[in-house]
C-alpha positions as a Markdown table, in Angstrom:
| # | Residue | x | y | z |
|---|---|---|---|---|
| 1 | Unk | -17.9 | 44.1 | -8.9 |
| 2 | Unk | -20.7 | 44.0 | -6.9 |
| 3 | Unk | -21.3 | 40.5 | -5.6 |
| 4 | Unk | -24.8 | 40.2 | -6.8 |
| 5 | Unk | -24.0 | 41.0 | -10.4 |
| 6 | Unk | -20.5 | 38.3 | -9.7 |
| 7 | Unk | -23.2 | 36.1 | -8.5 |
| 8 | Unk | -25.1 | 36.6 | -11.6 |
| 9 | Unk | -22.3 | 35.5 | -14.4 |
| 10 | Unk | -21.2 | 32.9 | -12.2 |
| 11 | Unk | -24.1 | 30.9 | -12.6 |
| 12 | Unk | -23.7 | 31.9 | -16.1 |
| 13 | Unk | -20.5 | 30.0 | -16.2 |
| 14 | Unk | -21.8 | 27.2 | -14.2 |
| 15 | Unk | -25.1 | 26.9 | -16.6 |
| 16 | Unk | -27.6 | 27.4 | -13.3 |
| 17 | Unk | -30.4 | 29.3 | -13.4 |
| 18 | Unk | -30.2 | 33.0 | -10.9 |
| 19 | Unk | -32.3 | 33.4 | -8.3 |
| 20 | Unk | -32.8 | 35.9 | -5.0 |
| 21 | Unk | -30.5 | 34.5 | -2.2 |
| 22 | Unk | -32.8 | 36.1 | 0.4 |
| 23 | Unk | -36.5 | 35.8 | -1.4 |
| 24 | Unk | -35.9 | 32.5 | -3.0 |
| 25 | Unk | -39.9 | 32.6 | -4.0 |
| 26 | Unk | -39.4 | 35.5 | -6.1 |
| 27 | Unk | -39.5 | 35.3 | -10.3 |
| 28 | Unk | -36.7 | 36.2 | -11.5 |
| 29 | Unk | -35.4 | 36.9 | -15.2 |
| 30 | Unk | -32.0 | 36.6 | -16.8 |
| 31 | Unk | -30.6 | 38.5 | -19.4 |
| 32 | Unk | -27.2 | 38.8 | -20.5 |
| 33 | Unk | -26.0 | 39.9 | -24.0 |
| 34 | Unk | -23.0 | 41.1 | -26.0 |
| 35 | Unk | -23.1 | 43.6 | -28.3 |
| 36 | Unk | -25.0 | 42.1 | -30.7 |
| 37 | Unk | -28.1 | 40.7 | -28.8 |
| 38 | Unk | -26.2 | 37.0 | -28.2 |
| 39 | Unk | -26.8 | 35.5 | -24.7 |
| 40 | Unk | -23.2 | 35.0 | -23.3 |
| 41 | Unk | -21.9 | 31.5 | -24.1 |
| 42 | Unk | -21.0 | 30.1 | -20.2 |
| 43 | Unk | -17.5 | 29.1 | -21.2 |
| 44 | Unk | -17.3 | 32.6 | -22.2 |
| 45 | Unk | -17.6 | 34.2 | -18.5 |
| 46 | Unk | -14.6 | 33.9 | -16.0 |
| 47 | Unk | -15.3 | 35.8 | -12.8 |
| 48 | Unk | -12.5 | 36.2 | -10.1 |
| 49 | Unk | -13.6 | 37.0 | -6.6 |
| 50 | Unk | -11.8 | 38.4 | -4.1 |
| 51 | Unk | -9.3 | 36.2 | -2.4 |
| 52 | Unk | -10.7 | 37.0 | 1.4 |
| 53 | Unk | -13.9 | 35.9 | 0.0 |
| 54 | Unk | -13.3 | 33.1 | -1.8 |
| 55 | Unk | -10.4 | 31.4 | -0.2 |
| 56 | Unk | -10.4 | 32.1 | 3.5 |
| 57 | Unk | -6.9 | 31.5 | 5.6 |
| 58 | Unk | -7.3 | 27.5 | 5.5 |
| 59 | Unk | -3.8 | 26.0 | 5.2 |
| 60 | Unk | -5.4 | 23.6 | 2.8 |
| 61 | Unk | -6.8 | 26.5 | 0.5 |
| 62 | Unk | -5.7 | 26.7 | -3.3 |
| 63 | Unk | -3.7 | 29.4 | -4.8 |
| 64 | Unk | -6.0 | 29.6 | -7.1 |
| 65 | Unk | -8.9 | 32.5 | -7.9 |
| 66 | Unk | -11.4 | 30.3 | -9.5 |
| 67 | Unk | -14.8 | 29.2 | -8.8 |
| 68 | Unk | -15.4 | 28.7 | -5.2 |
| 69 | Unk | -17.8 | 26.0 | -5.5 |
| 70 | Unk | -15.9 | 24.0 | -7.9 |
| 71 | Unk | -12.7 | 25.0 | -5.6 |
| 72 | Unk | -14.2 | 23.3 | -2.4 |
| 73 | Unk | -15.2 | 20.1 | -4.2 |
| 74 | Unk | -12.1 | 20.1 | -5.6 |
| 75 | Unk | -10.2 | 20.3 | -2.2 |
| 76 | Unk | -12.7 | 18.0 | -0.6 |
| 77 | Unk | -11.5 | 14.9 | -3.2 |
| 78 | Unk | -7.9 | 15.6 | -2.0 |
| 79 | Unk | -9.0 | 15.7 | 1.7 |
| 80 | Unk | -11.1 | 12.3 | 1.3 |
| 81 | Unk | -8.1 | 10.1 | 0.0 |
| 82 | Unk | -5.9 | 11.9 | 2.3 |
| 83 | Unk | -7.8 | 11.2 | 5.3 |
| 84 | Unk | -8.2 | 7.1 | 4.3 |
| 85 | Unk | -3.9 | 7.4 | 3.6 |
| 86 | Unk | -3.7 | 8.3 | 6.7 |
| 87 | Unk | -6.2 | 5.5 | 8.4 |
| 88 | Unk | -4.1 | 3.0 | 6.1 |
| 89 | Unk | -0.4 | 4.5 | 7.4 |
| 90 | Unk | -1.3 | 5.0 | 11.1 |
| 91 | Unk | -2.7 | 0.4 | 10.7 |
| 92 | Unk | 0.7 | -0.1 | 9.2 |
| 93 | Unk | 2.9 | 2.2 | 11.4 |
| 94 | Unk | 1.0 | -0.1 | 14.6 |
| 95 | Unk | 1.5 | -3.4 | 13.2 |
| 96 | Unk | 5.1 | -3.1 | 12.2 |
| 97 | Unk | 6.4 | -0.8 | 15.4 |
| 98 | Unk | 8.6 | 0.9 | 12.3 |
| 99 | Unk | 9.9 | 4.5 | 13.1 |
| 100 | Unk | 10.5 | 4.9 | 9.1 |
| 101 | Unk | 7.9 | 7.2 | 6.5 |
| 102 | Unk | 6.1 | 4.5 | 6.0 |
| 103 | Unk | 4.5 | 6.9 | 3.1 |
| 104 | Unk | 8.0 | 7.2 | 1.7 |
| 105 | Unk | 9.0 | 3.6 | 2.3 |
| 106 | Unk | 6.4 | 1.7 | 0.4 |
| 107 | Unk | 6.8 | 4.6 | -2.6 |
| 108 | Unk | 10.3 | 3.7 | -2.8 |
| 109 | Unk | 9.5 | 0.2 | -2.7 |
| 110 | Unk | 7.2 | -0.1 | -5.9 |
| 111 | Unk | 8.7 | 2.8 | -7.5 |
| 112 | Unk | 11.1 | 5.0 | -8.3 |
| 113 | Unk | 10.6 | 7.6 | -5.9 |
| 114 | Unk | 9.8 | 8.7 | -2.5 |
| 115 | Unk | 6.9 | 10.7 | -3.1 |
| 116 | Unk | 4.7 | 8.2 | -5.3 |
| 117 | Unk | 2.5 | 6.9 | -2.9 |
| 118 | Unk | -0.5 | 6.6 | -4.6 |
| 119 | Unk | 1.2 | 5.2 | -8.0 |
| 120 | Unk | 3.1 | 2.3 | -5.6 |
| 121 | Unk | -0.3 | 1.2 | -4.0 |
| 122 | Unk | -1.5 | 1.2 | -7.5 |
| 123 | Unk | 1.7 | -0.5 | -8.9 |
| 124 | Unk | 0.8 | -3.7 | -6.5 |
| 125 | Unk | -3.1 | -3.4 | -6.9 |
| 126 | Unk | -3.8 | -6.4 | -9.2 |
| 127 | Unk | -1.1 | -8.5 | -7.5 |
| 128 | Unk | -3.1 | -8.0 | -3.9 |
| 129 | Unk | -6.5 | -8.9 | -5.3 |
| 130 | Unk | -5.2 | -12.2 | -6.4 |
| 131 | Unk | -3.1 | -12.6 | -3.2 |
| 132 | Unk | -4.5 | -15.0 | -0.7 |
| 133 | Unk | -1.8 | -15.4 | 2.2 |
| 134 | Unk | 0.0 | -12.8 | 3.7 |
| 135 | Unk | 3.0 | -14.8 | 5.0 |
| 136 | Unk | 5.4 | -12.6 | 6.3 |
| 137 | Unk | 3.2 | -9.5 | 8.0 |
| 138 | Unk | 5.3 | -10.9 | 11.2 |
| 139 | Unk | 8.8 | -9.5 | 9.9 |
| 140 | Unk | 10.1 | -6.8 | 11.9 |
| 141 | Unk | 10.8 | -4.3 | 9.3 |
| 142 | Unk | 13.2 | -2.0 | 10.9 |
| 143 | Unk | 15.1 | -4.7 | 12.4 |
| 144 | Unk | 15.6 | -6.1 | 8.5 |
| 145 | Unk | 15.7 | -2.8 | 6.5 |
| 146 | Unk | 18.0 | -1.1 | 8.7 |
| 147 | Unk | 20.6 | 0.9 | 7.1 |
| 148 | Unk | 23.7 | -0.8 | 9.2 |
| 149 | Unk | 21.7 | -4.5 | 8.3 |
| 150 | Unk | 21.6 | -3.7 | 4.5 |
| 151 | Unk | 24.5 | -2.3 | 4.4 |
| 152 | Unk | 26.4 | -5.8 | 5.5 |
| 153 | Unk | 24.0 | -7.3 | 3.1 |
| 154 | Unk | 25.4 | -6.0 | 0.2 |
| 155 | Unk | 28.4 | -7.3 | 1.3 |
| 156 | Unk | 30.2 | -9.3 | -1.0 |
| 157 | Unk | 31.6 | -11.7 | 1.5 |
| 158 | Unk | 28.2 | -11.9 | 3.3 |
| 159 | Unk | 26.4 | -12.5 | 0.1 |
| 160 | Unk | 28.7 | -15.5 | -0.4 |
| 161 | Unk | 27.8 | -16.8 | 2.8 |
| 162 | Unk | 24.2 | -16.4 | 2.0 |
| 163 | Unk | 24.3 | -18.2 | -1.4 |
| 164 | Unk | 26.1 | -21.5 | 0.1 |
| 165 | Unk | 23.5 | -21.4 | 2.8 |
| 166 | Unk | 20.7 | -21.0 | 0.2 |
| 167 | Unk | 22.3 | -23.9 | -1.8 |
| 168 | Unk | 22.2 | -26.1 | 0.9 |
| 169 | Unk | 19.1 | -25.3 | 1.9 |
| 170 | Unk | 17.4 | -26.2 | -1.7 |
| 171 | Unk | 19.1 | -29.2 | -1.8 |
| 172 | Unk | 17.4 | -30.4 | 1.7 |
| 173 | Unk | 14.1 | -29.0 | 0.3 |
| 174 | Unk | 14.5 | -30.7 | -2.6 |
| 175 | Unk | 14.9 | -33.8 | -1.1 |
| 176 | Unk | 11.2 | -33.2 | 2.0 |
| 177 | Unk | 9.2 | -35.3 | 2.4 |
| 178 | Unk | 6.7 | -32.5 | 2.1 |
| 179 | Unk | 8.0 | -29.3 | 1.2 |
| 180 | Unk | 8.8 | -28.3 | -2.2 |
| 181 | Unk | 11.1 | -25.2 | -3.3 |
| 182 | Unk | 8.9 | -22.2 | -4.3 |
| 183 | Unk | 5.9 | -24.3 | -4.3 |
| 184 | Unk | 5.2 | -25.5 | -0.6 |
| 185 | Unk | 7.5 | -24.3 | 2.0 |
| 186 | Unk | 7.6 | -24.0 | 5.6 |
| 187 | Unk | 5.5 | -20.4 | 5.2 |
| 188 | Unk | 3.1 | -22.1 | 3.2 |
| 189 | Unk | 2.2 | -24.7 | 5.4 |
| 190 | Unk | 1.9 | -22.8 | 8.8 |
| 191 | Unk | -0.5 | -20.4 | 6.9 |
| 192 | Unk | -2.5 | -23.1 | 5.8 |
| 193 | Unk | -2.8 | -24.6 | 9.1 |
| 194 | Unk | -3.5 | -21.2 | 10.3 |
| 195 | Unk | -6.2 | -20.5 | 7.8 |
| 196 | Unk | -7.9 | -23.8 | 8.2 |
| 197 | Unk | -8.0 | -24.1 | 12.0 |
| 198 | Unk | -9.4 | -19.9 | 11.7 |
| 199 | Unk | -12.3 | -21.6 | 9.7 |
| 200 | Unk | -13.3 | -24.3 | 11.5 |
| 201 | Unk | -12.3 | -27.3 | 8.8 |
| 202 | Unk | -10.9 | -29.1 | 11.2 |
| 203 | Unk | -13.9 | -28.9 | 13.5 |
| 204 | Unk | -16.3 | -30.1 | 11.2 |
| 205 | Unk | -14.9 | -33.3 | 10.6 |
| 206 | Unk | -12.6 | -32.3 | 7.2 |
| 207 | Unk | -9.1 | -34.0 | 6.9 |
| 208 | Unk | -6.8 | -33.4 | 4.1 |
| 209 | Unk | -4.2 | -35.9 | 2.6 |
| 210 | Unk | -0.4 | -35.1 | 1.8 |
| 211 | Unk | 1.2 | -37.3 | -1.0 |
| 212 | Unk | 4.5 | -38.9 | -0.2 |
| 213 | Unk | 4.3 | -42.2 | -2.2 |
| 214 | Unk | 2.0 | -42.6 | 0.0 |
| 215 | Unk | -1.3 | -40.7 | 1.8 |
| 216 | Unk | -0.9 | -39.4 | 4.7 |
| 217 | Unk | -4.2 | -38.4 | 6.2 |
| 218 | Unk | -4.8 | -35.1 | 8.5 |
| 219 | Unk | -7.5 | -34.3 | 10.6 |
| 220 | Unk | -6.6 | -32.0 | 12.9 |
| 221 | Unk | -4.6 | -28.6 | 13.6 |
| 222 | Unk | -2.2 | -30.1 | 16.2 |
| 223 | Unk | -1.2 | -32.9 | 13.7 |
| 224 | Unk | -0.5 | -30.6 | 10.6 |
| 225 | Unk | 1.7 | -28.3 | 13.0 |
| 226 | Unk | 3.7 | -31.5 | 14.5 |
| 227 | Unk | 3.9 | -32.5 | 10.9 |
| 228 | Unk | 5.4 | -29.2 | 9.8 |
| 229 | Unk | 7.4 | -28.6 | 12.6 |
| 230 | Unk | 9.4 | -32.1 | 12.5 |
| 231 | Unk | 9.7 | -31.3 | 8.7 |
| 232 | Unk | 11.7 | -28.0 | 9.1 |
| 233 | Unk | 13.7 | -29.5 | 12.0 |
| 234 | Unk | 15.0 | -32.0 | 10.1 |
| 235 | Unk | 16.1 | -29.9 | 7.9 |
| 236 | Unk | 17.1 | -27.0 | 10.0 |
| 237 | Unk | 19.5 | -29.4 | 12.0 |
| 238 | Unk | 21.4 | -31.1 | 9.0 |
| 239 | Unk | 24.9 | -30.5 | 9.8 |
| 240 | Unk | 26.0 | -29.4 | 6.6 |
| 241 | Unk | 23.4 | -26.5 | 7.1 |
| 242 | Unk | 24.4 | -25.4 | 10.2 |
| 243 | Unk | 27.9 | -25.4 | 9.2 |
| 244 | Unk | 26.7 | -22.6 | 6.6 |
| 245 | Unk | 24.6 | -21.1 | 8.9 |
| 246 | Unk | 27.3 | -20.8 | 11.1 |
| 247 | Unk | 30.0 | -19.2 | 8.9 |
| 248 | Unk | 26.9 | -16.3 | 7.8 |
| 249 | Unk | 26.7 | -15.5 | 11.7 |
| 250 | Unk | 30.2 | -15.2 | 12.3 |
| 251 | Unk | 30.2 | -12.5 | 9.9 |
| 252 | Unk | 27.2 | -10.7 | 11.5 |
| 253 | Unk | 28.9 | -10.8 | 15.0 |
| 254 | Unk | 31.7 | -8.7 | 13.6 |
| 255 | Unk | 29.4 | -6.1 | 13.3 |
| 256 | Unk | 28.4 | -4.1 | 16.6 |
| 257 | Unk | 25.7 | -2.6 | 14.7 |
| 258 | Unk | 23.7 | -5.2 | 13.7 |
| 259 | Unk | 23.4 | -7.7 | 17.0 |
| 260 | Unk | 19.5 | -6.8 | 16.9 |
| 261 | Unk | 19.1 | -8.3 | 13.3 |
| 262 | Unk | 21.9 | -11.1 | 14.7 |
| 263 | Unk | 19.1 | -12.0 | 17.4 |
| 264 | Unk | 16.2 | -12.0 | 15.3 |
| 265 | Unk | 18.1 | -14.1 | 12.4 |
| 266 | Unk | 18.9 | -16.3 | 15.1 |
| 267 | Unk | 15.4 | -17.0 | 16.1 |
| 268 | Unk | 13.9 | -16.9 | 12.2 |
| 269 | Unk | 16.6 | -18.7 | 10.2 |
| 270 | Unk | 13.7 | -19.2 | 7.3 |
| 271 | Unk | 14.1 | -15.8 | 6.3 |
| 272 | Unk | 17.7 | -16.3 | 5.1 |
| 273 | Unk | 17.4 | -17.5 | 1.5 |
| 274 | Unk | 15.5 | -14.0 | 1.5 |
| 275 | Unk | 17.9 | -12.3 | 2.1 |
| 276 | Unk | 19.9 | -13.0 | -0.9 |
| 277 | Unk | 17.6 | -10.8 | -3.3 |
| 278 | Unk | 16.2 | -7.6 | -0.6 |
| 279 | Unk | 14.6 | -5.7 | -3.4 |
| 280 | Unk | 11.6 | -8.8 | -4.0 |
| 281 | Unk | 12.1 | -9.5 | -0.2 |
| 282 | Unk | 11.1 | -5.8 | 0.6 |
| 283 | Unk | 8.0 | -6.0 | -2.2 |
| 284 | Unk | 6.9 | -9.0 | -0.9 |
| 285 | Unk | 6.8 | -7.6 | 3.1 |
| 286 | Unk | 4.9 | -4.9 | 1.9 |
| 287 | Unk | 2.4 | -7.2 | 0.1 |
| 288 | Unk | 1.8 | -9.2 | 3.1 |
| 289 | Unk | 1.1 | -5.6 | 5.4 |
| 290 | Unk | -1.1 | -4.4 | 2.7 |
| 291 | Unk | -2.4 | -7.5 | 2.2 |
| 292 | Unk | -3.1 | -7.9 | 6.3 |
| 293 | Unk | -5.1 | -4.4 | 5.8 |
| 294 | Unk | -6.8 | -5.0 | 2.5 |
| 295 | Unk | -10.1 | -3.2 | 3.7 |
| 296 | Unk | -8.1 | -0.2 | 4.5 |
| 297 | Unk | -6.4 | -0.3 | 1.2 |
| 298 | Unk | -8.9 | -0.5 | -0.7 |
| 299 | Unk | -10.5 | 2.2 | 0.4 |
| 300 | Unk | -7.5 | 4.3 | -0.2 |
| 301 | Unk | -7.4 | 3.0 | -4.2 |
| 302 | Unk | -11.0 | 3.5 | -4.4 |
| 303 | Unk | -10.9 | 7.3 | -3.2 |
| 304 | Unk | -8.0 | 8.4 | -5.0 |
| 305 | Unk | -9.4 | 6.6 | -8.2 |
| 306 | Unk | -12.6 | 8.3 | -8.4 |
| 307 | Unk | -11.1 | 12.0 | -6.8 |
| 308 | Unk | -9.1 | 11.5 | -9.7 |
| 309 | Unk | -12.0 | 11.1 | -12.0 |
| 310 | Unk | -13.8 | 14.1 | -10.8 |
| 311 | Unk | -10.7 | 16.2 | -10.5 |
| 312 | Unk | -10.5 | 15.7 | -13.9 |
| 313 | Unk | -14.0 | 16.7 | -14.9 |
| 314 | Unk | -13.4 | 19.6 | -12.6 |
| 315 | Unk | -10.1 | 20.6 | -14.4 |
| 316 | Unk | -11.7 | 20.2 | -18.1 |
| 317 | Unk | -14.5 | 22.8 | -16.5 |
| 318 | Unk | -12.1 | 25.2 | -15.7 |
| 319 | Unk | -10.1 | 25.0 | -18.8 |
| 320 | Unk | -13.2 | 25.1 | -21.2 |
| 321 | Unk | -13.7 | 28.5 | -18.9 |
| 322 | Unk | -10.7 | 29.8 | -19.9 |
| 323 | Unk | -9.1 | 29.0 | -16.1 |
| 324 | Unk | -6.5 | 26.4 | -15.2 |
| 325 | Unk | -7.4 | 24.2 | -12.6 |
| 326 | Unk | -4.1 | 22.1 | -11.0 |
| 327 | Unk | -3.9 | 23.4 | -7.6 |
């Protein structure tokens, strides 16, 4: 077909009005009619162009013979969301030194798949926006989720080991000064230090007051981190504890695979009682990276939404034309 007259029912299918590509000042008139003097309904009009033309030799092309214009847009909205997934991966892949598919690995982590991306950042997106620390974006992830590391983890002697530690453990939270289980823990108030010092409250004369019969009054950083610090060490060196502590390192050092995570245990006891449940210890990394890049993710959720709005508009287009439109 010659590309003027293609050009002609294309804008019949689009609903545009035809003009002169070269004398653009010209009046021009329209008319196209089926056999009984109708003008042709647009949804009616399907014109395929040839491929050289319309698609080029872009490795991101579709292989699709549709409407060019609608075809671009359409590849555009995927190239947008792609290009802020990789903006958020390349922040991740920085911050946590991992080696892993960090595309893959949050996917798995959120759902059931490896290929879900976008439906695990959504899965999480209402639990971020309410999220206000990020405590553990300093967890080495491949040191932790290593394959050799989960592997003695699942270990049934190991996850003994764990649990009398953990039991322990509550029992001396239970009975802080300060910290309470689940509530206000070591995490929690070395974020909160951090936080307040980052905002000046300090600086400006605030104090805050922790209840323990009776009020203790704070007023500056340094006091608040000696606090915190004299808190966990009395209850990181009650002997009982280390006696548990003990008996789950003994059964890492058997293991020539794992002396890095042996190392880093060593040096951050606090995330043991993680360790006993990986799957909410691995959704709960993940929250504090995302949450450390919210901007980032954001934009990523915000892209993909509305690329999936218009994608969708595009597609009912194509299908009230008589054309399918998933590339």
């Amino acid at each position: 077909m010659k590309s003027s007259l293609a050009k002609t029912f294309q804008d019949i299918a689009d609903e545009e009005n035809s003009g002169d590509r070269i004398f653009k000042d010209r009046i021009n008139k329209r008319v196209v009619t089926d056999e009984k003097g109708t003008a042709l309904p647009p949804e009616s009009v399907m014109v395929v162009l040839p491929y050289e033309e319309a698609f080029g030799h872009s490795e991101k092309t579709s292989t699709l013979l549709v409407n060019s214009k609608l075809r671009e847009e359409y590849e555009k909205l995927n190239l947008g969301f792609e290009d802020a997934r990789q903006r958020l991966l390349a922040a991740l892949k920085h911050h946590t030194g991992s080696k892993k598919d960090l595309g893959r690995e949050i996917s798995s982590t959120f759902t059931q798949g490896e290929d879900q991306f976008y439906k695990a950042l959504l899965r999480v997106q209402d639990e971020l926006l309410k999220q206000k620390t990020a405590p553990l974006t300093t967890v080495r992830y491949d040191v932790i989720f290593d394959d050799n590391v989960l592997a003695l983890l699942d270990n049934a002697d190991f996850k003994a080991s764990i649990e009398n530690y953990i039991k322990q453990y509550n029992q001396l939270i239970g009975k802080s000064t300060y910290f309470r289980k689940g509530r206000f823990t070591y995490y929690n108030a070395s974020e909160i230090a951090k936080n307040l010092a980052d905002n000046g409250f300090f600086k400006a004369k605030h104090s805050i007051n922790l209840n323990s019969g009776a009020k203790l009054e704070i007023t500056t950083e340094k006091q608040l981190k000696e606090l915190v610090e004299k808190e966990k060490e009395a209850i990181s060196n009650d002997p009982d504890l280390r006696k548990k502590f003990a008996a789950v390192e003994k059964l890492i050092t058997k293991n020539v695979n794992v002396r890095q995570f042996e190392t880093y245990l060593t040096d951050n006891e606090d995330l043991l009682p993680h360790l006993a449940n990986m799957p909410a210890f691995k959704e709960e990394v993940w929250k504090s990276y995302l949450f450390a890049f919210l901007d980032l993710y954001k934009d990523v959720i915000e892209r993909y939404q509305a690329a999936e709005k218009r994608r969708g508009e595009i597609e009912q287009r194509l299908q009230k034309n008589g054309r399918s439109g998933r590339t």
